[in-house]
C-alpha positions as CSV (number, residue, x, y, z in Angstrom):
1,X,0.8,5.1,-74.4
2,X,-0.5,6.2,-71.4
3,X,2.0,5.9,-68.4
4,X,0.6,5.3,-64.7
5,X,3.0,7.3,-61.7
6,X,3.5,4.9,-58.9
7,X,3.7,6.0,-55.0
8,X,5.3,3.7,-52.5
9,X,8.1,3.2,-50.0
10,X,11.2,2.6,-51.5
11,X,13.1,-0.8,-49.7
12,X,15.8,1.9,-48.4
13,X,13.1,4.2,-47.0
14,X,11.5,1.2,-45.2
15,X,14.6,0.0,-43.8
16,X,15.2,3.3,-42.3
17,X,11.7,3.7,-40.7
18,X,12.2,0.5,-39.1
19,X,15.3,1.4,-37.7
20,X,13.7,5.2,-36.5
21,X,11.0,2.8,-35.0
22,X,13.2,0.3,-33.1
23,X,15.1,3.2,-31.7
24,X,12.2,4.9,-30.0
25,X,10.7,1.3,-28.8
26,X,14.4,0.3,-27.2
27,X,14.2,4.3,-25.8
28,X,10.4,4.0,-24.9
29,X,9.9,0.8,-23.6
30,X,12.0,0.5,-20.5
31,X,10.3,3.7,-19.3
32,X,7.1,2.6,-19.6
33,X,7.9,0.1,-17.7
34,X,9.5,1.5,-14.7
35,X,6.5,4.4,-14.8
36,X,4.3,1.5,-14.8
37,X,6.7,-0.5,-11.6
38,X,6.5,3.3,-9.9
39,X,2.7,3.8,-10.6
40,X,2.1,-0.1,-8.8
41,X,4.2,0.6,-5.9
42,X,3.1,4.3,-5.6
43,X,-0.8,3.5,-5.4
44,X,0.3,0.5,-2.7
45,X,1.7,3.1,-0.8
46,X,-1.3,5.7,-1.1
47,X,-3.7,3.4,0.1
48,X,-2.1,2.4,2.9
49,X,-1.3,5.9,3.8
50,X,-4.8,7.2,3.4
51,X,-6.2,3.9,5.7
52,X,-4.3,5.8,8.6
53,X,-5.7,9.0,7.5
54,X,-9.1,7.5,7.4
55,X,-8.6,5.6,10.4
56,X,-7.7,9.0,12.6
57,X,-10.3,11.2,11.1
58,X,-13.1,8.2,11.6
59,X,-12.0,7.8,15.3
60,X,-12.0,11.8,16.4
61,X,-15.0,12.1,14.7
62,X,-17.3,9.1,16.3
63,X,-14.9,9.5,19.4
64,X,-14.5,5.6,18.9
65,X,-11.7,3.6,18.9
66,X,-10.6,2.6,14.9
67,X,-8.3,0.4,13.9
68,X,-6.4,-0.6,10.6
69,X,-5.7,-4.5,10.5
70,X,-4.7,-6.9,8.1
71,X,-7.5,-8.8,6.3
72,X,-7.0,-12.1,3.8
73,X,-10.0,-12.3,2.2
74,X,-9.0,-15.9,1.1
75,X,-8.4,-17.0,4.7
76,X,-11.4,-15.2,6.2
77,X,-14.5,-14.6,3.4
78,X,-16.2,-12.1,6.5
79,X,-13.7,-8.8,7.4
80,X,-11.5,-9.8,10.8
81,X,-8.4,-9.2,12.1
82,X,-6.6,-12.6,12.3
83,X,-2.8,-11.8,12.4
84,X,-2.7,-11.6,8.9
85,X,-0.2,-9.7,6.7
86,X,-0.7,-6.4,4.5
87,X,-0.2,-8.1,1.1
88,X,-3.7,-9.7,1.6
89,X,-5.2,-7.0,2.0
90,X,-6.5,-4.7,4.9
91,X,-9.6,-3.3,6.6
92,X,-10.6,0.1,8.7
93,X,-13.3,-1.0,10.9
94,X,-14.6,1.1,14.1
95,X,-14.0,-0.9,17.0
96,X,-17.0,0.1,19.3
97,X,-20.2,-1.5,18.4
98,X,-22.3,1.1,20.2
99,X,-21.5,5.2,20.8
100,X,-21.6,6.0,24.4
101,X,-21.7,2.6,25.9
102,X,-18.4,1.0,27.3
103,X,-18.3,-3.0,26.5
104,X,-15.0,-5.2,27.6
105,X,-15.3,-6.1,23.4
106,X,-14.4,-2.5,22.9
107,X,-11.0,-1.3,20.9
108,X,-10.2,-5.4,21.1
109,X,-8.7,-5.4,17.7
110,X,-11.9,-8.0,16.5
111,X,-14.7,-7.2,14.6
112,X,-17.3,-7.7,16.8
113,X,-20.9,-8.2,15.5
114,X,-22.3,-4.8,15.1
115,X,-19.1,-2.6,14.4
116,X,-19.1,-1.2,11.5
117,X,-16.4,-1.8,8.2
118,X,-15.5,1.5,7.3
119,X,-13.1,0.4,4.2
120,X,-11.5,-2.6,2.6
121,X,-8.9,-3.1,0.5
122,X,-7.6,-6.1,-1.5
123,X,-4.5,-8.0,-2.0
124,X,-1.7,-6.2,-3.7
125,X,-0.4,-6.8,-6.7
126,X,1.7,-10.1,-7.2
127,X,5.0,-8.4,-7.4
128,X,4.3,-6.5,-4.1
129,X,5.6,-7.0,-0.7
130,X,4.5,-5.1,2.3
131,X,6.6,-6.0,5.0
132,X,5.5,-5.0,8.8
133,X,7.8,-4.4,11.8
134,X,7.4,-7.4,14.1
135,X,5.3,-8.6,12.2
136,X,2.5,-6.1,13.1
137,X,-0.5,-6.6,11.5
138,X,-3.0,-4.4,13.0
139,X,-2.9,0.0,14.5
140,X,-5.6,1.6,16.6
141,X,-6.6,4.7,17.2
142,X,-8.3,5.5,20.6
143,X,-11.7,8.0,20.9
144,X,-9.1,11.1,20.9
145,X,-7.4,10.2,16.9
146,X,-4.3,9.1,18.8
147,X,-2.5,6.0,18.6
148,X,-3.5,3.6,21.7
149,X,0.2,1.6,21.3
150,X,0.7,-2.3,21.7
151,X,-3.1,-3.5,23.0
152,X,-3.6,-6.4,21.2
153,X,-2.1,-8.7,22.7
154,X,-4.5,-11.5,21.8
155,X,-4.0,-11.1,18.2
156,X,-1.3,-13.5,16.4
157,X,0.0,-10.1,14.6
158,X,2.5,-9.4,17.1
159,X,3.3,-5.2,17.9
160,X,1.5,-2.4,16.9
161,X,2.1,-1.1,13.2
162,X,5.5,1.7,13.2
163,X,6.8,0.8,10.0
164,X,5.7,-1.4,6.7
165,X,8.4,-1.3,3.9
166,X,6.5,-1.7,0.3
167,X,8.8,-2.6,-2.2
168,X,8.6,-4.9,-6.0
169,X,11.9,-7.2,-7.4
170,X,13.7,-3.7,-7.7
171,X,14.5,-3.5,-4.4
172,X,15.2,-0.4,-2.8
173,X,17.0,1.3,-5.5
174,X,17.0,4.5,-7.3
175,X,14.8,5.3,-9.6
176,X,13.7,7.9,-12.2
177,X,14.0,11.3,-10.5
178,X,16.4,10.6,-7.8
179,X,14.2,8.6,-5.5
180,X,13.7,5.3,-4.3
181,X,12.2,2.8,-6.5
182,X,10.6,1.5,-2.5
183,X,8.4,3.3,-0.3
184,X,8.5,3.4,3.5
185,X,5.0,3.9,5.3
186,X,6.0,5.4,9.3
187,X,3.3,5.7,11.6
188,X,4.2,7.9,15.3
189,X,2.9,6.4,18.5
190,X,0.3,9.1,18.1
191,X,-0.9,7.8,14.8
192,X,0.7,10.3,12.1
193,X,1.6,8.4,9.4
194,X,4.2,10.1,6.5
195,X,5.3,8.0,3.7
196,X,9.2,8.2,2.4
197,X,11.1,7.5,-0.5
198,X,14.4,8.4,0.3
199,X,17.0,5.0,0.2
200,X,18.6,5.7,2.7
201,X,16.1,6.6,5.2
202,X,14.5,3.3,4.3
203,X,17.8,1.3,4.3
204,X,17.9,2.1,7.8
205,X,14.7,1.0,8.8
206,X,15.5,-2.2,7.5
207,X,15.7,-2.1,3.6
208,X,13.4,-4.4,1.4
209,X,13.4,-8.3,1.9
């Protein structure tokens, strides 16, 4: 009689890999998920940032005045700078539609026909919130790369850009590594901009909403 050897999980070897597999997943899954959270709020940030850096560069370069404004590309189809707020997105245009000739339309915080759209981005992510002081909505650089202060007044966006907290449903908490789970985006009257992520620092500037 010929006998035929049989391979296969026993029931208590399944159980066991099961159990091995729902540890890792209850270990595993929460910090994919606040990597993911940090990546969201991290690449929010970033952008941001890196408009300002833009923006400076840009306006030293074409000795022009630059600005960063907020843009809702579902309010306005064509880039402008209505008052708008950061979570709809934002634009770096040059505000001077032509290099060596001084118009009254010049550094007015519009996009004027002929001025050029150096940059767009969209909307953040649903569970973002970027929250301006005042309300700002808009920051411009003059000709030299520094920060020309509050000058548009005609613009519904109230002051100039100094601070815009970007924060999710966490709040500004800590998270992995010691840090907040919120970033704070600081801009000088001279147009530096530095982003934090220390709580406290950002608690003080007015925490998340």
């Amino acid at each position: 009689m010929n006998t035929r050897s049989q391979r296969g999980f026993t029931l208590y070897e399944l159980l066991i890999t099961l159990l091995v597999i729902g540890v890792i997943l209850s270990l595993g899954v929460p910090n994919i998920m606040e990597f993911t959270a940090n990546s969201r709020v991290s690449a929010t940030a970033n952008d941001l940032h890196s408009s300002f850096l833009l923006a400076r560069s840009e306006a030293a370069r074409a000795r022009a005045s630059v600005a960063v404004c907020a843009w809702d590309i579902n309010v306005s189809p064509n880039p402008q700078c209505t008052g708008g707020v950061f979570d709809g997105g934002w634009i770096v245009f040059v505000d001077d539609d032509e290099d060596g000739v001084v118009e009254g339309s010049d550094g007015n915080i519009f996009v004027d026909p002929g001025e050029s759209v150096l940059r767009t981005y969209a909307a953040v992510d649903d569970q973002i919130d970027i929250t301006a002081n005042g309300g700002a909505s808009y920051f411009s650089f003059a000709a030299t790369g520094l920060g020309r202060g509050d000058v548009a007044a005609a613009v519904p966006g109230g002051p100039s850009l100094t601070t815009a907290r970007i924060c999710d449903d966490r709040g500004n908490q800590m998270a992995t590594g010691g840090w907040s789970a919120a970033r704070l985006l600081i801009v000088t009257p001279v147009g530096r901009a530095t982003v934090v992520r220390d709580a406290a620092q950002i608690a003080v500037m007015g925490d998340c909403p």
